[in-house]
N, C-alpha and C positions, 0 to 999 in steps of 0.2 A: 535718582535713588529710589529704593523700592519701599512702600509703607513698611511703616514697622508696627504699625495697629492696623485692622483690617475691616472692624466697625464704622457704619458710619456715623456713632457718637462720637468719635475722636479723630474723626477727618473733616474738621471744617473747610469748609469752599475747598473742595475736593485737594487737601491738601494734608500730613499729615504733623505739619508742622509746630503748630499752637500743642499737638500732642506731646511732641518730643520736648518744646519748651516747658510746659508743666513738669513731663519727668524731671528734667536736670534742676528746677526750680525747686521740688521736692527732693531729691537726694541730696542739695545744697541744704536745703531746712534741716532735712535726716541726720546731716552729719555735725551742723550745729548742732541741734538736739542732744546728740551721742558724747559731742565736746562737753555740753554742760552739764549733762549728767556725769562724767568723770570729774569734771571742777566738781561740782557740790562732795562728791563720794572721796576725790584728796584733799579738798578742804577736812570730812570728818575721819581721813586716814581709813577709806574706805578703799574699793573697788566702784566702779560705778553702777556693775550689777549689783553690789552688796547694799550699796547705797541705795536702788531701787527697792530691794525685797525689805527692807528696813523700811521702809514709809511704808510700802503696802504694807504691812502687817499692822505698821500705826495706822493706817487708813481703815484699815476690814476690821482689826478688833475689837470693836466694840466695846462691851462689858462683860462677857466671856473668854475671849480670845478668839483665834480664828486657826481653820485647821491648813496643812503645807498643802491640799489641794483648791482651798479657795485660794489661796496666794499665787500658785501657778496658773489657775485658769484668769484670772484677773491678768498675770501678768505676760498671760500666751506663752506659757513656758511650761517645761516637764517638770511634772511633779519632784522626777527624780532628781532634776538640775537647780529645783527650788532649796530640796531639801539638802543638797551640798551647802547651799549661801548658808541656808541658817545656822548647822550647823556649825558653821566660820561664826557667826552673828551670837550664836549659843557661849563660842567660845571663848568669844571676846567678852562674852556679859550684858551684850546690848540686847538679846531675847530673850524671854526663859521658855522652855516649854515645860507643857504640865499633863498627864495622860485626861483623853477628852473622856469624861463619865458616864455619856452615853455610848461610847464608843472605844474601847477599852484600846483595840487596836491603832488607833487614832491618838494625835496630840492635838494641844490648843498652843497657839504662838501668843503672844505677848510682849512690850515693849518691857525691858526692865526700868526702872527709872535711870540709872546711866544712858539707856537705848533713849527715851524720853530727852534726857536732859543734851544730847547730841543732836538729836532733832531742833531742837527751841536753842540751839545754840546755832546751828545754820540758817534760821528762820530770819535773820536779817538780813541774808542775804542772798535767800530765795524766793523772798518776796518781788526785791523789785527787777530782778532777772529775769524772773516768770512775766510781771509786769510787761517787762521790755518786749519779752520772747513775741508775746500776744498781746499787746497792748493797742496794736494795729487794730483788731477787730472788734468789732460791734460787739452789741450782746446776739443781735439775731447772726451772724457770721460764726460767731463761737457756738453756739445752740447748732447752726447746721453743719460745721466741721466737726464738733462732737457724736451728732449723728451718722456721720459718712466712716468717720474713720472706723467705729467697729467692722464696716460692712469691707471696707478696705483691706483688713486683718484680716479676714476670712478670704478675699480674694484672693490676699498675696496667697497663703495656704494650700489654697486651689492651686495658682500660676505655681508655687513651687516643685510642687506633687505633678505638674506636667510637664513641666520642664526635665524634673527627674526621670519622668518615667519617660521622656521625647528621647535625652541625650544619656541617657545612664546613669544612676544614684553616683558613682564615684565622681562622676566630672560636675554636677550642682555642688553648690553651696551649702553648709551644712551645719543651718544653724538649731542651738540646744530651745526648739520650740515644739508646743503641743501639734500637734498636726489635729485640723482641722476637717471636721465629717466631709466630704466633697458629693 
């Protein structure tokens, strides 16, 4: 069989083997990942995108709020495909937006307290799922999987944009993310 990575970072003892086991060990986490993020999002009668851009915005708000493009870029997604969720998120009650006052054309996002009160009401039991998820790792293994996977998210970005532009945008994959400078 012919490598399927061509570096020789990822050809150990000339083989490509240990490579293609990390992928499927990775796409097996990914797609956990993806499962439990849907559990948490029909536990709150969510989507499981909705139920992401709903923590980030509890996450990045601080004490002003935060605007639909810090939320997209934090969550590597189109401003434009942010600002659908919220919208949904607007209209359930669980965000408010308010116009941003330095910035007239702009808004600031916000948890309502409904939005608040659905958070701290999943908070038992995403605690010790999160636990579980990564409960495997050290603190120095979690410090360095934190630092890799930004740089990961920009790889994929790259590998997608050549993949596209190898086989033709219609036959990739096509998902609602920011594309990233290459």
């Amino acid at each position: 069989m012919a490598f399927t990575a061509s570096k020789k970072t990822l050809q150990a003892y000339g083989t490509d083997a240990k490579f293609r086991s990390f992928v499927h060990d990775f796409l097996a986490f990914s797609s956990r990942l993806i499962a439990i993020r849907a559990g948490f999002g029909a536990f709150l009668r969510l989507t499981g995108t909705s139920y992401t851009t709903l923590i980030a915005v509890a996450f990045l708000q601080g004490e002003k709020g935060v605007g639909v493009n810090e939320v997209a870029e934090h969550l590597h997604l189109s401003g434009a495909f942010v600002t659908i969720e919220v919208a949904k998120l607007v209209k359930a009650g669980l965000i408010r937006k308010r116009p941003n006052t330095k910035d007239r054309r702009r808004v600031l996002l916000t948890l309502t307290p409904g939005g608040q009160q659905l958070l701290n009401k999943l908070s038992h039991i995403q605690a010790p799922v999160n636990d579980k998820l990564f409960g495997g790792l050290s603190v120095k293994e979690a410090e360095v999987l934190a630092a890799i996977l930004p740089r990961l998210v920009i790889a994929g970005d790259q590998a997608l944009a050549l993949l596209k532009f190898t086989i033709g945008d219609s036959k990739a994959d096509q998902p609602q993310r920011k594309r990233a400078a290459s």
